[in-house]
C-alpha positions as CSV (number, residue, x, y, z in Angstrom):
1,X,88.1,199.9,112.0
2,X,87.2,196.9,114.6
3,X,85.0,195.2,112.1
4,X,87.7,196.0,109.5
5,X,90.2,194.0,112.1
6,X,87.3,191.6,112.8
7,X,86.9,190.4,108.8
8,X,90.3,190.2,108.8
9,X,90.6,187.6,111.2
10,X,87.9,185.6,110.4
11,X,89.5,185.7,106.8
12,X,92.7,184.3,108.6
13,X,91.2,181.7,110.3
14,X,89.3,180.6,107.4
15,X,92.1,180.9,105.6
16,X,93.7,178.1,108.2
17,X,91.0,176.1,108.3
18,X,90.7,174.9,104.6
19,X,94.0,174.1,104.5
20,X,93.5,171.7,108.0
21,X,90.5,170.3,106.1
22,X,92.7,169.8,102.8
23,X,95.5,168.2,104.9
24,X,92.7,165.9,106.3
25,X,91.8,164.7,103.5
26,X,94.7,164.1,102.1
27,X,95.9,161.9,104.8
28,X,93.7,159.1,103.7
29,X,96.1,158.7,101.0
30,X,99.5,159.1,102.1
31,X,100.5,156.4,99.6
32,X,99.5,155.4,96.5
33,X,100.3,158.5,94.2
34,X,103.1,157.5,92.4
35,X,103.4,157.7,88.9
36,X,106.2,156.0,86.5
37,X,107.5,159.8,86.3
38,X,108.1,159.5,90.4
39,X,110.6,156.9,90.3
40,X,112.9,159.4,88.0
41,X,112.6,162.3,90.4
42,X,113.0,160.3,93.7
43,X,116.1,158.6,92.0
44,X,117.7,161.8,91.3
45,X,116.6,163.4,94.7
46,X,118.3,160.2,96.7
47,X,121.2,161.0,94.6
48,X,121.4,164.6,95.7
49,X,120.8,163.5,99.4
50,X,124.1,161.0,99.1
51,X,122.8,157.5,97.7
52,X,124.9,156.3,95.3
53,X,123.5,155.7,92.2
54,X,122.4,152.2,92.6
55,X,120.5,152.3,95.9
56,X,118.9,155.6,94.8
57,X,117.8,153.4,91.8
58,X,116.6,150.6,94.3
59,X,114.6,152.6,96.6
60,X,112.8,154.9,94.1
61,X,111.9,151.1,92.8
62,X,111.0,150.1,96.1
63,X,108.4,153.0,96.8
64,X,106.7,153.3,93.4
65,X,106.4,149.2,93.2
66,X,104.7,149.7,96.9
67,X,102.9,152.7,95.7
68,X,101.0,150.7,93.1
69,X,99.6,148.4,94.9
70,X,97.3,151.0,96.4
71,X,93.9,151.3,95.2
72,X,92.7,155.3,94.0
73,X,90.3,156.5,96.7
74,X,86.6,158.1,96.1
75,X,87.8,160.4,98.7
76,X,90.1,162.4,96.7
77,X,89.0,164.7,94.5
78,X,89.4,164.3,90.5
79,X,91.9,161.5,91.3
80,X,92.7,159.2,88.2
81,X,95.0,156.6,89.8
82,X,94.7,153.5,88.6
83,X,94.1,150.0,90.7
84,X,97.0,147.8,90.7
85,X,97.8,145.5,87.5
86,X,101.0,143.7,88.7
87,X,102.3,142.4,91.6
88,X,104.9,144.5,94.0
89,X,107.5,141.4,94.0
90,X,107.0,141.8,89.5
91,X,106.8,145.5,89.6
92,X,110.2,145.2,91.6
93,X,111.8,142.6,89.0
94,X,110.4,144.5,85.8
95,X,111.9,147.5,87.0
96,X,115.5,146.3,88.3
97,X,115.7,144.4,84.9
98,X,115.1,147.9,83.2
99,X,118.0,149.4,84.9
100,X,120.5,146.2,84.5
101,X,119.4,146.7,80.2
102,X,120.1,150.4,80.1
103,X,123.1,150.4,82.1
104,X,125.0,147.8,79.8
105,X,123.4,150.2,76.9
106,X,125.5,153.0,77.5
107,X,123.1,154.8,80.4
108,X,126.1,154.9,82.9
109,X,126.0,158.9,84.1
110,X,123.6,161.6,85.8
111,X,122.1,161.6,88.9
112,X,118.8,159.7,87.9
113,X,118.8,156.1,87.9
114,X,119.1,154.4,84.4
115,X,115.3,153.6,84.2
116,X,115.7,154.2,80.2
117,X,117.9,155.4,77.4
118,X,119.7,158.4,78.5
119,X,118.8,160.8,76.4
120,X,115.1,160.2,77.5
121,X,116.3,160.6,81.1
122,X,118.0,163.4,79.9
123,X,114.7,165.2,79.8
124,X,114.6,164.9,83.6
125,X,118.1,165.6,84.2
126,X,116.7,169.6,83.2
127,X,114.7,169.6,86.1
128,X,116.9,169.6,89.3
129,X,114.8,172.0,90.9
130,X,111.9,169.7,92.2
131,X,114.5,166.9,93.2
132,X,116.4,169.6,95.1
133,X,113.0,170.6,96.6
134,X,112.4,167.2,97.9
135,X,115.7,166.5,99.2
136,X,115.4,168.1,103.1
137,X,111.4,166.8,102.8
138,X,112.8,162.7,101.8
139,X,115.8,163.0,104.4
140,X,113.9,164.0,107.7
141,X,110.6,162.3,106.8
142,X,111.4,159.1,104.4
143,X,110.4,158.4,101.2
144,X,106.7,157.9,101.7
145,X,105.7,160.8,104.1
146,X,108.5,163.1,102.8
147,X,107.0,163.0,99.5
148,X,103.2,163.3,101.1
149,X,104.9,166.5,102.8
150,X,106.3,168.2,100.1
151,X,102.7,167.9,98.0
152,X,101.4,169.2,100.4
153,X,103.1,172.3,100.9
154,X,103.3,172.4,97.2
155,X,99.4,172.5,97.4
156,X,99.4,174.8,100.6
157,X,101.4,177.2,99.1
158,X,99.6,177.8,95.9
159,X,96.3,177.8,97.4
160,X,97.3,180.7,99.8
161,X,98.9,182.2,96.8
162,X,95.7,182.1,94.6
163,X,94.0,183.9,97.9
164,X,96.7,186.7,98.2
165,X,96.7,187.3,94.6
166,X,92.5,187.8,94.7
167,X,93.3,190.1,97.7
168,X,95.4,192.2,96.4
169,X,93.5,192.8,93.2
170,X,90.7,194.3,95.6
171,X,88.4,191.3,95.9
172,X,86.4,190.6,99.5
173,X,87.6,187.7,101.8
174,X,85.0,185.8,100.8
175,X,86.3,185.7,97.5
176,X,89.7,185.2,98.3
177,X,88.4,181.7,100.2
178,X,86.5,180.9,97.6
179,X,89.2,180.8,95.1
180,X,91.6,178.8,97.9
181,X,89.2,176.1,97.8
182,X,88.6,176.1,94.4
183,X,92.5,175.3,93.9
184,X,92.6,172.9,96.5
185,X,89.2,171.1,95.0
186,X,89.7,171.6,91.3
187,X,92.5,169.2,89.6
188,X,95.1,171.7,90.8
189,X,95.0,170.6,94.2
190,X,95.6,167.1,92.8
191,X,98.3,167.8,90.7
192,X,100.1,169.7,93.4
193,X,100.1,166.5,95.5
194,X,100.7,164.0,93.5
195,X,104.9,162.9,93.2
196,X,105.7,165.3,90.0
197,X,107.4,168.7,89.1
198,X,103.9,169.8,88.0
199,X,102.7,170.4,91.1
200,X,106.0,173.1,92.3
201,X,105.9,174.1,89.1
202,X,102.0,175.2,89.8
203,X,102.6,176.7,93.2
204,X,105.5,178.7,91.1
205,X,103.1,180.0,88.6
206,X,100.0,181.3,91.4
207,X,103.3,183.3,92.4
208,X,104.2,184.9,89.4
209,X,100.7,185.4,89.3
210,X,100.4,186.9,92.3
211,X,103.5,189.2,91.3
212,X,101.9,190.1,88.1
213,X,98.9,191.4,90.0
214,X,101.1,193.5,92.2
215,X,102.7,195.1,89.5
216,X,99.6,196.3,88.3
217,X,98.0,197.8,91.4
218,X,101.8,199.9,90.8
219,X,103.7,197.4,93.5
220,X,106.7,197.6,91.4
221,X,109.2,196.0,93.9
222,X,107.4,193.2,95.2
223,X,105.6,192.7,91.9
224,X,108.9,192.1,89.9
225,X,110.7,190.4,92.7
226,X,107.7,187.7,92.7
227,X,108.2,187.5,89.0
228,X,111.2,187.7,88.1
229,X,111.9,184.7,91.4
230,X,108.9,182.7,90.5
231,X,109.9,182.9,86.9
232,X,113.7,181.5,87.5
233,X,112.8,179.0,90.0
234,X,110.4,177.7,87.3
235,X,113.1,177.4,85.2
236,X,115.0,175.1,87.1
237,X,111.4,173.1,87.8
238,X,110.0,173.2,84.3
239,X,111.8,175.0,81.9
240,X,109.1,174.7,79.4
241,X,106.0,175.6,81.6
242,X,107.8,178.8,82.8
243,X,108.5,179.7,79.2
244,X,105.2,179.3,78.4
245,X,103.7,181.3,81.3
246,X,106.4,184.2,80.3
247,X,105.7,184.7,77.4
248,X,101.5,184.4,77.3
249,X,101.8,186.9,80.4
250,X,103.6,188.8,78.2
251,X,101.7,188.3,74.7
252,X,98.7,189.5,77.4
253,X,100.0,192.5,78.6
254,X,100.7,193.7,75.5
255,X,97.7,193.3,73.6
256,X,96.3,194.8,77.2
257,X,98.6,197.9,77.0
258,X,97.2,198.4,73.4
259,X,93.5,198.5,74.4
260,X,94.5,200.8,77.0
261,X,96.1,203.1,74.8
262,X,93.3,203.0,72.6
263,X,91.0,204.3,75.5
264,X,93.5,207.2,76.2
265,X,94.3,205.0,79.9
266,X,96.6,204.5,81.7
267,X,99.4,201.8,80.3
268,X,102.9,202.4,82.3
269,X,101.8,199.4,85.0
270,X,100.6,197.0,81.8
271,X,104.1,198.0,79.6
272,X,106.2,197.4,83.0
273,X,104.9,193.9,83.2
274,X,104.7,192.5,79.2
275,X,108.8,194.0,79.3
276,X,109.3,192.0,82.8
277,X,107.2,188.9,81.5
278,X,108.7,188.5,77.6
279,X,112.4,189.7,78.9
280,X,112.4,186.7,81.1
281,X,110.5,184.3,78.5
282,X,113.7,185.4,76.4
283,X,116.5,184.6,79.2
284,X,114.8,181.2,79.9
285,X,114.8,180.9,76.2
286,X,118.6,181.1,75.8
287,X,119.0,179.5,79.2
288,X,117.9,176.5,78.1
289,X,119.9,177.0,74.6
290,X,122.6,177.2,76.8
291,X,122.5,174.3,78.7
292,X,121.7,172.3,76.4
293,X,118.7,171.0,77.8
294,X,115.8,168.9,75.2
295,X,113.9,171.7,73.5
296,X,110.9,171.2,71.0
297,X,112.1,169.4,68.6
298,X,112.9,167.2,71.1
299,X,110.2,166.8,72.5
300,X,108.6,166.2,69.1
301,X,111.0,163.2,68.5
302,X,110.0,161.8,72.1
303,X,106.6,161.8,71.1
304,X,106.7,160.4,67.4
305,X,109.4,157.8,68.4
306,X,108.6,156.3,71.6
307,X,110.8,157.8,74.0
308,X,113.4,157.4,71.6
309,X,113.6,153.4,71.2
310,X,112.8,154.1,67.5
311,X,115.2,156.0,64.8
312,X,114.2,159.9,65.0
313,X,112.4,161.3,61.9
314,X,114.0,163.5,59.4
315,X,110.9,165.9,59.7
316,X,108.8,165.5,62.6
317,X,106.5,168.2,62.2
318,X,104.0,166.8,59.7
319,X,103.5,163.9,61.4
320,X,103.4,166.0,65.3
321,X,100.6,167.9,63.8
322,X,98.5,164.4,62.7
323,X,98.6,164.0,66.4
324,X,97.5,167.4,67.6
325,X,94.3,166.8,65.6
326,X,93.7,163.7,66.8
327,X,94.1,164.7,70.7
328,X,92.4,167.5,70.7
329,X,89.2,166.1,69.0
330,X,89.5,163.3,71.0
331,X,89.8,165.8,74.0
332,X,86.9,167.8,73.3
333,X,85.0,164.9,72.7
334,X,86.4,163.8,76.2
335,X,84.8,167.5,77.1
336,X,81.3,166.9,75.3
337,X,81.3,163.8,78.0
338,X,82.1,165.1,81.3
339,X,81.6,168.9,80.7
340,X,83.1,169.7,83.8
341,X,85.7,172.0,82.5
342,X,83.6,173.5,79.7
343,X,80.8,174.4,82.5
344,X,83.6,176.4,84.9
345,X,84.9,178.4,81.6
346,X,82.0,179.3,80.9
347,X,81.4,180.7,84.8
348,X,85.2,182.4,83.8
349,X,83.6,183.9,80.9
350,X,81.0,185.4,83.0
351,X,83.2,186.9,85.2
352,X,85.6,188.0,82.2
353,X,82.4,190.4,81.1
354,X,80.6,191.1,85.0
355,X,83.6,192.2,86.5
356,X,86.5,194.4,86.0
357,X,89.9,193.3,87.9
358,X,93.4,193.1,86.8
359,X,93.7,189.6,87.8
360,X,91.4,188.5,84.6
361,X,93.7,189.0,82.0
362,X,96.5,187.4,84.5
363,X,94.3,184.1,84.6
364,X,93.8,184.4,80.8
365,X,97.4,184.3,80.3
366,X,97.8,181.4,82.9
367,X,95.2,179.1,81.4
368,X,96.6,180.2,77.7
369,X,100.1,178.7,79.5
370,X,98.3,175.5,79.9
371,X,96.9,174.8,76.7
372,X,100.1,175.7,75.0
373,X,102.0,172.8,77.2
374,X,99.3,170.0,76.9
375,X,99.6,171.4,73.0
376,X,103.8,170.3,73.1
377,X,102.4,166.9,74.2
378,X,99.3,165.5,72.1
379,X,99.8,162.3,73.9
380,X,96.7,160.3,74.2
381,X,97.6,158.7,77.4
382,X,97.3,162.1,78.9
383,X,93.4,162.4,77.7
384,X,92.5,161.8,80.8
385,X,95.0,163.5,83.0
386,X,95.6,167.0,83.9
387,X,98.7,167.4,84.9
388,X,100.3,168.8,81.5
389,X,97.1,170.9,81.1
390,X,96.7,171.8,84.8
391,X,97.5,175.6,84.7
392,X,94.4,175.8,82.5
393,X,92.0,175.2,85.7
394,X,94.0,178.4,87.1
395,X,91.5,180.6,85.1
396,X,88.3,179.5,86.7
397,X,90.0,179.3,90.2
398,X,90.5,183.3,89.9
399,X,88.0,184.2,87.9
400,X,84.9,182.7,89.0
401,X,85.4,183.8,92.9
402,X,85.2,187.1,91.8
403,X,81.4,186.7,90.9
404,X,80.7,186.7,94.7
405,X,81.9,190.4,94.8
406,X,79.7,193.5,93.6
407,X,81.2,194.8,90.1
408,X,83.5,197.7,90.5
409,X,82.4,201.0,89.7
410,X,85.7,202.0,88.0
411,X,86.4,202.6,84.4
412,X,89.6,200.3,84.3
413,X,90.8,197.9,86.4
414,X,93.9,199.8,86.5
415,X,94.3,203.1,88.3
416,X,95.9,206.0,87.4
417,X,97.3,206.8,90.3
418,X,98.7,204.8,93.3
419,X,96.1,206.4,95.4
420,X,93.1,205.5,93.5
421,X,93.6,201.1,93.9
422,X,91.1,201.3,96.2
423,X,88.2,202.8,94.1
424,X,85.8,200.3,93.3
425,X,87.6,197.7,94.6
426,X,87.8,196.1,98.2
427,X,91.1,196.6,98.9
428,X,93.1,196.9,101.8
429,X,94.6,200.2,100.8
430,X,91.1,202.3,100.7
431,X,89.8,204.1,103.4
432,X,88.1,202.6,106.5
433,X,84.9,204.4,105.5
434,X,85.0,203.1,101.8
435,X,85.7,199.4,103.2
436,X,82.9,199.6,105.5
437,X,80.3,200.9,102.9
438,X,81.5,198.4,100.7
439,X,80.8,195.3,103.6
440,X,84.7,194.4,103.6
């Protein structure tokens, strides 16, 4: 029990000290991140703190015009900023001149500034939750290092989620750290602190991942609680990335819960999830409905017609589906040339047939999530992003820490019983003895 308690802490403390090297590094760029998406998010954020809508307008100006001018650092990982191409003083004007256009064009309503046509800001008037999120962060901090905060609890908290969520599906500490750094390395931890919804939307997902993986080591409350929260919080984030998620978890389960059944196993834990996971894919579904918020054939239209500054199509799809071949070839020709990605699935793939642990088929369903949204946006500006793609990385931050562990000896990665989680696996519900032979 005292090296249990021992493991334990240094598992803590390493825990702590990754994130105090990831905050480190991130504070030689405090500035700098800002993408053209930022300015619509700060806008609406100022709004909600009590700007009017014009100085919410010329402050989100203000700090991504200032934020451009900074160069993108070797020092952060996968970074794909860009060095500066206009001046802050012409930044400013372009900008202002944008607003003054698409306010005498009918843009006079919503909480975002009239940066374009309204119903492309409409798109961003669906997503209170992240402006909502950064309200408390802009007010006590500022624009600059309130933003820098918020990434970086964004990042924080998905990292430590991506830890617990190895944990409880019976991996060693050593695993679980791996697969905190991994996050934090990887293009997740960029994405999670750059000035987007992507990035809350991320730290979201590593917790309904984490619930999912409590419901099936037969957690029921705390699993579906974790879900079902994650899930709806996602929906005021990202509507579409949390009705992704939903329903691959539960397209996943399901096919899961077959294979069981066909193996005589046990299924009860797998069935509880796919109904929790595809119920709330359907409630975000006619959430959205409801609301009225842009949907796919929206999206679609954005795409094909320039944000809207060209007449819609009649039938969209044809031409959508030109562009989806021409991405993704130009994407996995992107792959061929930097094989970083392809390399760390293949690693996944490994673990997929080395190990047995429920949070496999949870990471599959993740990284499924983010090749269904980069497929809703065959944008070739995004070739060399990752931020539409980024819950695909998920998958080899779970699954390749897992290699570090000895395979389990049981049959399936789910037990039949609540008392047998910890055979196999190192798991904080086995036996002292069990831990201790296992070198927990």
């Amino acid at each position: 029990m005292p090296n249990i308690r021992r493991t334990q802490h240094l598992g803590l403390i390493g825990m702590v000290l990754i994130a105090v090297a990831f905050t480190g590094l991130q504070l030689t760029a405090v500035t700098g991140r800002a993408s053209p998406d930022t300015k619509n998010y700060l806008s609406y954020a100022l709004s909600i703190g009590g700007d009017s809508r014009d100085e919410a307008g010329r402050r989100a100006i203000a700090h991504t015009c200032a934020s451009g001018q900074q160069a993108p650092l070797n020092t952060i990982p996968w970074t794909s900023r860009k060095t500066a191409g206009e001046s802050e003083e012409s930044c400013v004007r372009r900008l202002n001149d944008s607003v003054a256009y698409w306010s005498r064009h009918g843009n006079t309503s919503g909480m975002t500034a009239p940066f374009a046509n309204q119903r492309f800001m409409a798109i961003f008037e669906a997503r209170p939750g992240y402006p909502l999120f950064l309200v408390p962060f802009v007010a006590a901090f500022g624009v600059t290092w309130g933003l820098w905060l918020a990434g970086l609890v964004v990042a924080l908290a998905g990292s430590v989620c991506v830890l617990l969520t190895l944990r409880v599906a019976g991996a060693s500490w050593r695993a679980g750290l791996a697969g905190q750094a991994l996050y934090l390395a990887l293009p997740t931890g960029t994405v999670a602190m750059n000035p987007l919804s992507d990035g809350l939307s991320l730290a979201l997902g590593t917790a309904v991942v984490l619930g999912c993986t409590l419901l099936l080591r037969d957690r029921p409350r705390a699993g579906a609680a974790l879900v079902a929260g994650g899930l709806a919080l996602m929906f005021l984030v990202r509507y579409s990335q949390a009705l992704l998620l939903a329903a691959a978890l539960a397209g996943v389960f399901l096919a899961w819960s077959g294979w069981l059944r066909r193996k005589r196993r046990q299924t009860t834990p797998v069935l509880r999830a796919a109904v929790l996971c595809g119920a709330s894919a359907a409630f975000i579904y006619a959430g959205a409905h409801l609301m009225s918020w842009p949907m796919g054939q929206d999206s679609a239209q954005d795409l094909l017609t320039h944000h809207y500054q060209r007449p819609d199509l009649p039938n969209p799809w044809p031409e959508f589906f030109v562009q989806e071949g021409v991405f993704w070839s130009a994407w996995l020709r992107r792959q061929a040339t930097y094989p970083v990605l392809p390399v760390l699935l293949a690693l996944s793939a490994w673990a997929l047939l080395r190990r047995r642990s429920v949070v496999l088929p949870i990471a599959l369903a993740a990284g499924a999530a983010g090749l269904l949204n980069q497929a809703g946006h065959p944008n070739l500006a995004q070739l060399l992003g990752y931020r539409l793609i980024v819950f695909v990385w998920l998958l080899p931050a779970l699954a390749i820490p897992l290699l570090l562990d000895r395979p389990a000896r049981d049959a399936s990665p789910v037990p039949a019983r609540p008392e047998e989680a910890g055979v196999g696996q190192r798991d904080d519900t086995a036996d002292a003895a069990q831990q201790l032979r296992q070198g927990t």
